[in-house]
C-alpha angles and dihedrals in degrees: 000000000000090000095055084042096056091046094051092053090051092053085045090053094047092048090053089043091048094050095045097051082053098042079059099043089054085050088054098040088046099052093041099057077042091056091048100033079060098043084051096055096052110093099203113204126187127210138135099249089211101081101095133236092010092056142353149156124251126180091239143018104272125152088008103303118171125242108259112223100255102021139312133053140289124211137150137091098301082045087055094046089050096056086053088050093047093045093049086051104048097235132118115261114245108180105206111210102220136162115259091245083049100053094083090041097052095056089051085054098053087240099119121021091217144008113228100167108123093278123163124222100242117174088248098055088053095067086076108015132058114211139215120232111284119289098192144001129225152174139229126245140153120247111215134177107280086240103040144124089252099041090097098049126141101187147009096267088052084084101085108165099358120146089232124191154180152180112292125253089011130121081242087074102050091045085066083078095072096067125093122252102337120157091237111210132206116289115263127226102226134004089240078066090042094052084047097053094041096053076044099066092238095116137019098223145339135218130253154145107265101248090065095049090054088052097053091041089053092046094045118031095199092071139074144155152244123230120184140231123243102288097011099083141064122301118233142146109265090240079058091078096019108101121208139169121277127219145171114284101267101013127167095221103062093081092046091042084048094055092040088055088044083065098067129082135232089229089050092047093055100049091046084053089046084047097047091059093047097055108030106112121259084250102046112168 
């Protein structure tokens, strides 16, 4: 009688044994698919948030702007792409708040899933990136102070003596070279730096695509800009001021993000641009 006791307490105590290490294996399994099934659905998107009116950061979520990684706001044009992307995708939008020399960095890391930052498809930039389809289409001009010596130039030889700038590491920056006797400057890292250092008197003008310009003209009142006519601007290749998104070589995601942009029309491009500058702060950085 002991005998068949103890036995039956040690089937009783397997059993238990045996229940409890599944029970744990099903937590594990469970919380594992839930952890991947989450990561998948985060769509992680890296820009500078200080490149107005494509992006910028805000200190709250008006007028839709997306929560930045780490604290603050994103809003802006790109902002506004992303969402539809998201959106297309099915993922939840992270906007990933990264300097403009870490952006390409970041994708090959693994740290962000695309760059939409106003970032052009140089050929260049393709040796290590693959790019959607264009997003929007620019042109170059050159943002002076309002009251200057270069606020009534034509062309871009109409810039004699002028300390002349632009982003560093950007095609802005090389296309300087093609005007005539301009005192070129150091690269700057932002155009937040650039509109400080031309209110400033350091230099004379920068270089930008105009929304951007129209941006920093609507956000300081003491600047402008100068466009120029057929034959009298900077040559470029049009992909040159065509952004686009940026993704891993061989991504997934470039044919859906293709069919997601296809979706948008010009018309539509145009008023979210025109809505980006109305309603980018007075600050925007």
């Amino acid at each position: 009688m002991k005998k068949k006791f103890m036995k039956l307490c040690s089937l009783v105590m397997v059993a238990a044994i045996t229940l409890s290490l599944a029970g744990c294996g099903n937590n594990n399994s469970g919380n594992s698919s839930s952890s991947e099934k989450s990561e998948e659905d985060v769509l992680k998107v890296g820009m500078e948030c200080a490149y107005a009116p494509f992006n910028w950061t805000q200190t709250d979520d008006s007028n839709d702007a997306v929560e930045i990684e780490g604290g603050g706001y994103a809003s802006g044009y790109d902002v506004m792409i992303a969402k539809k992307i998201a959106d297309g995708l099915g993922k939840k939008l992270v906007i990933v708040k990264t300097e403009w020399d870490g952006l390409s960095p970041a994708i090959t890391s693994g740290k962000i899933d695309m760059i939409i930052a106003g970032m052009s498809a140089t050929s260049e930039r393709k040796e290590t990136l693959d790019f959607s389809d264009n997003y929007y289409t620019s042109d170059l001009v050159v943002v002076v102070k309002k009251d200057g010596d270069f606020a009534k130039a034509k062309t871009i030889n109409d810039f004699k003596g002028a300390k002349i700038t632009a982003q560093l590491n950007t095609f802005h920056y090389t296309v300087i070279d093609q005007m005539k006797d301009v005192d070129k400057q150091t690269a700057l890292e932002n155009f937040p730096d650039m509109i400080v250092a031309l209110q400033s008197g350091k230099i004379d003008g920068y270089i930008s695509e105009k929304p951007g310009a129209l941006s920093a003209v609507a956000a300081n009142d003491d600047l402008s800009y100068v466009e120029f006519g057929e034959g009298d601007g900077f040559e470029y290749n049009t992909d040159e001021v065509s952004i686009a998104v940026g993704l891993k070589k061989g991504s997934e995601l470039t044919d859906k993000v293709n069919d997601i942009l296809s979706e948008i029309s010009e018309d539509d491009r145009d008023e979210m641009m025109k809505e980006a500058i109305k309603t980018q702060p007075v600050n925007a950085n």
